[in-house]
One Martini backbone bead per residue (centre of mass of N, CA, C, O) as a GRO file, in nm:
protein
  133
    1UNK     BB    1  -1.079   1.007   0.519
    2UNK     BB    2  -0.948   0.880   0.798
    3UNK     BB    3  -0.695   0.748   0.945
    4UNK     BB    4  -0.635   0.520   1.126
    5UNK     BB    5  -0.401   0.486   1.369
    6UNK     BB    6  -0.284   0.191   1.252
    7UNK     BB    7  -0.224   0.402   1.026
    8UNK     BB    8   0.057   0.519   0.840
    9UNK     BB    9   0.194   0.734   0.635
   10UNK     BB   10   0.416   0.705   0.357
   11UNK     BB   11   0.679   0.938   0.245
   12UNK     BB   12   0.809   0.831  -0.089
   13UNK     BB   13   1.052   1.062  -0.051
   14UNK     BB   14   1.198   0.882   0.125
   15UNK     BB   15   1.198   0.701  -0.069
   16UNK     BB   16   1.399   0.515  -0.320
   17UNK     BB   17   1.365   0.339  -0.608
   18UNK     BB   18   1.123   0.139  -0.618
   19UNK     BB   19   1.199  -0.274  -0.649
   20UNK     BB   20   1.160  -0.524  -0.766
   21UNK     BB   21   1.218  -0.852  -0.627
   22UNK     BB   22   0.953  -1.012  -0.525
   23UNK     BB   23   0.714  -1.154  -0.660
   24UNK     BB   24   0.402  -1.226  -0.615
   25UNK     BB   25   0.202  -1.363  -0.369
   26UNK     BB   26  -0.021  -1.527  -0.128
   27UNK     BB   27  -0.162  -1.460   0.184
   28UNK     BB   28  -0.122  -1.641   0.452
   29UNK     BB   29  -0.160  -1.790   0.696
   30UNK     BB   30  -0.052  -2.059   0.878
   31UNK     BB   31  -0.322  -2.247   0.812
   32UNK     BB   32  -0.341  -2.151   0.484
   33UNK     BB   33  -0.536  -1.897   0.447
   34UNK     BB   34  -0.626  -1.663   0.303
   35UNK     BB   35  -0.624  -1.328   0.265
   36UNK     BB   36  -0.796  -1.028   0.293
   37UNK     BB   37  -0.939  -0.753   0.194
   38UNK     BB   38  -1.201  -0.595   0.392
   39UNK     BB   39  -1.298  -0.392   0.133
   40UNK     BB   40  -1.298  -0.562  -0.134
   41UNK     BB   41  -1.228  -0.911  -0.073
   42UNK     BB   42  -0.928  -0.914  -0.180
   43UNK     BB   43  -0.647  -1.076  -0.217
   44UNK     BB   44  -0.332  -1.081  -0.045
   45UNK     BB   45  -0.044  -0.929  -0.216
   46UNK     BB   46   0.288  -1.022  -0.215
   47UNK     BB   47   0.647  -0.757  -0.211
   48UNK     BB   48   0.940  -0.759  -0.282
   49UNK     BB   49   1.096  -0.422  -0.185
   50UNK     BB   50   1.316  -0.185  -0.290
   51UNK     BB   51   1.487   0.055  -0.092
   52UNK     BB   52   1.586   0.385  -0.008
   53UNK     BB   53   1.745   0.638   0.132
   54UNK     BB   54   1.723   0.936   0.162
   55UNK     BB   55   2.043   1.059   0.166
   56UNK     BB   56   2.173   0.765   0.179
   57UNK     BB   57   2.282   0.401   0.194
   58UNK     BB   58   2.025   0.312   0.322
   59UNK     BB   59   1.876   0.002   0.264
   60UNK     BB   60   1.565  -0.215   0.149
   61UNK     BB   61   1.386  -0.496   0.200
   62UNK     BB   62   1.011  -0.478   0.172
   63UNK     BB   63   0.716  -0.570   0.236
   64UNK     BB   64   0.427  -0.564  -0.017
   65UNK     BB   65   0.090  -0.506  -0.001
   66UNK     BB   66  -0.204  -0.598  -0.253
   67UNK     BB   67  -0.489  -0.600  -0.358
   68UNK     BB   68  -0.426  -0.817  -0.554
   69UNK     BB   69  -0.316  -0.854  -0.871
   70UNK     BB   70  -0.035  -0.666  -0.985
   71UNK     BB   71  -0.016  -0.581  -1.277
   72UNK     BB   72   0.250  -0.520  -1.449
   73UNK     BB   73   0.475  -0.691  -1.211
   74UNK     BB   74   0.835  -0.724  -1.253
   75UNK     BB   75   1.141  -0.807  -1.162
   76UNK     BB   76   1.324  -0.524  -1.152
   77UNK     BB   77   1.122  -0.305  -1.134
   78UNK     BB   78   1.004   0.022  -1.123
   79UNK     BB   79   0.796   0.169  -0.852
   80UNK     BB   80   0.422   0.258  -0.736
   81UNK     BB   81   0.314   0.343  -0.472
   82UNK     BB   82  -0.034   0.360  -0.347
   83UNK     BB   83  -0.101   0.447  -0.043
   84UNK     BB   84   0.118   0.412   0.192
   85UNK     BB   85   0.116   0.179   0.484
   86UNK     BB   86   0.203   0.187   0.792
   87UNK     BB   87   0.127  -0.151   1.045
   88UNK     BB   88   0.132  -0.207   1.350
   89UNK     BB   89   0.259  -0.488   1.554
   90UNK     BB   90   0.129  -0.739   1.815
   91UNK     BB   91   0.230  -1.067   1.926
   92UNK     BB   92   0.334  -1.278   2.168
   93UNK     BB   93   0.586  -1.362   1.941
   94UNK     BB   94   0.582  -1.058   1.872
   95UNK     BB   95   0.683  -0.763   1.649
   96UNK     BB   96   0.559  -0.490   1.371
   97UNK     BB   97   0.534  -0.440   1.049
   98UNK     BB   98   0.322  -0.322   0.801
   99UNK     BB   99   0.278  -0.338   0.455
  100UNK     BB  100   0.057  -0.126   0.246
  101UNK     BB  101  -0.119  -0.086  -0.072
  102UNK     BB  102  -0.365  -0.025  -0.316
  103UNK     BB  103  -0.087   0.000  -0.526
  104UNK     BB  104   0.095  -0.144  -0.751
  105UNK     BB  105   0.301   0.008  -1.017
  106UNK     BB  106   0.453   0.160  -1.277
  107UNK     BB  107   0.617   0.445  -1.237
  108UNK     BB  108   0.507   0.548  -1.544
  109UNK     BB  109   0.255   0.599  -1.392
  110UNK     BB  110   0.042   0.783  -1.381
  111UNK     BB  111  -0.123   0.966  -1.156
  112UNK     BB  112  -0.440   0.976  -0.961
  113UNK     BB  113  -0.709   1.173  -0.924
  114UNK     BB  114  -0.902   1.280  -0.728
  115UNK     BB  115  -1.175   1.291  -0.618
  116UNK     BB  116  -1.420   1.538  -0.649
  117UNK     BB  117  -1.557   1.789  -0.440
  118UNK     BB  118  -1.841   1.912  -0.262
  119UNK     BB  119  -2.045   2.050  -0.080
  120UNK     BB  120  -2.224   1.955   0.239
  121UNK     BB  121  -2.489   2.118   0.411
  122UNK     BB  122  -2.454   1.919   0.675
  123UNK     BB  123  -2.146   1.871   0.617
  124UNK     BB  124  -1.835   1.849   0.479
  125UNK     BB  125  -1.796   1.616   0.198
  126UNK     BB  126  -1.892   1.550  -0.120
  127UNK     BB  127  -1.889   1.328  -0.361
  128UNK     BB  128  -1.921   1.251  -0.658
  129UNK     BB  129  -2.242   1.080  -0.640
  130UNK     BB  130  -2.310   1.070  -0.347
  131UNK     BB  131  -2.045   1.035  -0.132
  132UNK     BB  132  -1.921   1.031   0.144
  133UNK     BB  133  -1.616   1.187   0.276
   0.00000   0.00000   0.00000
């Protein structure tokens, strides 16, 4: 599936170590509303993750959502982010970046291999179990 424009992929390879410095907390509006991923369904938690920037000094501790409570994700350890995806914004009083992931994992979990694909006679590739991807 393409990332919308608005969603762009984070290199993790040049971000190194990423460790949790602020434990997960639940994203609401200003209004106090609970945010959701649109896909899920799952209220948005907030963490804050610091990195290393490959080869430098240059160190950052970014906001990084991922829908649902991350489970065993505790300050202090560090981490891997799955998909990770920063989406720029702009409204009135501002503008930023927002971070995203997938699920936010303890470093030391296997990354989960892709579903395998198989071709698709109409065009593109069909996942198995029979979604188109």
């Amino acid at each position: 599936m393409a990332t919308p424009l608005n969603k762009i992929p984070v290199d993790m390879g040049k971000l190194q170590r990423p460790i949790v410095m602020i434990g997960g907390q639940i994203k609401t509006t200003r209004e106090g509303e609970v945010r959701k991923d649109p896909v899920t369904g799952l209220p948005w938690w907030q963490y804050g993750i610091a990195v290393r920037v490959a080869d430098t000094r240059a160190a950052a501790v970014i906001t990084v959502q991922a829908p649902g409570e991350q489970q065993g994700i505790e300050e202090g350890m560090m981490v891997r982010l799955v998909d990770p995806v920063a989406s720029p914004w702009e409204m009135a009083d501002g503008s930023g970046v927002t971070f995203s992931a997938s699920a936010i994992v303890p470093a030391d979990t296997p990354p989960v291999a892709p579903a395998p694909t198989t071709p698709n006679p109409g065009g593109g590739s069909r996942a198995k179990g029979g979604d188109a991807v």
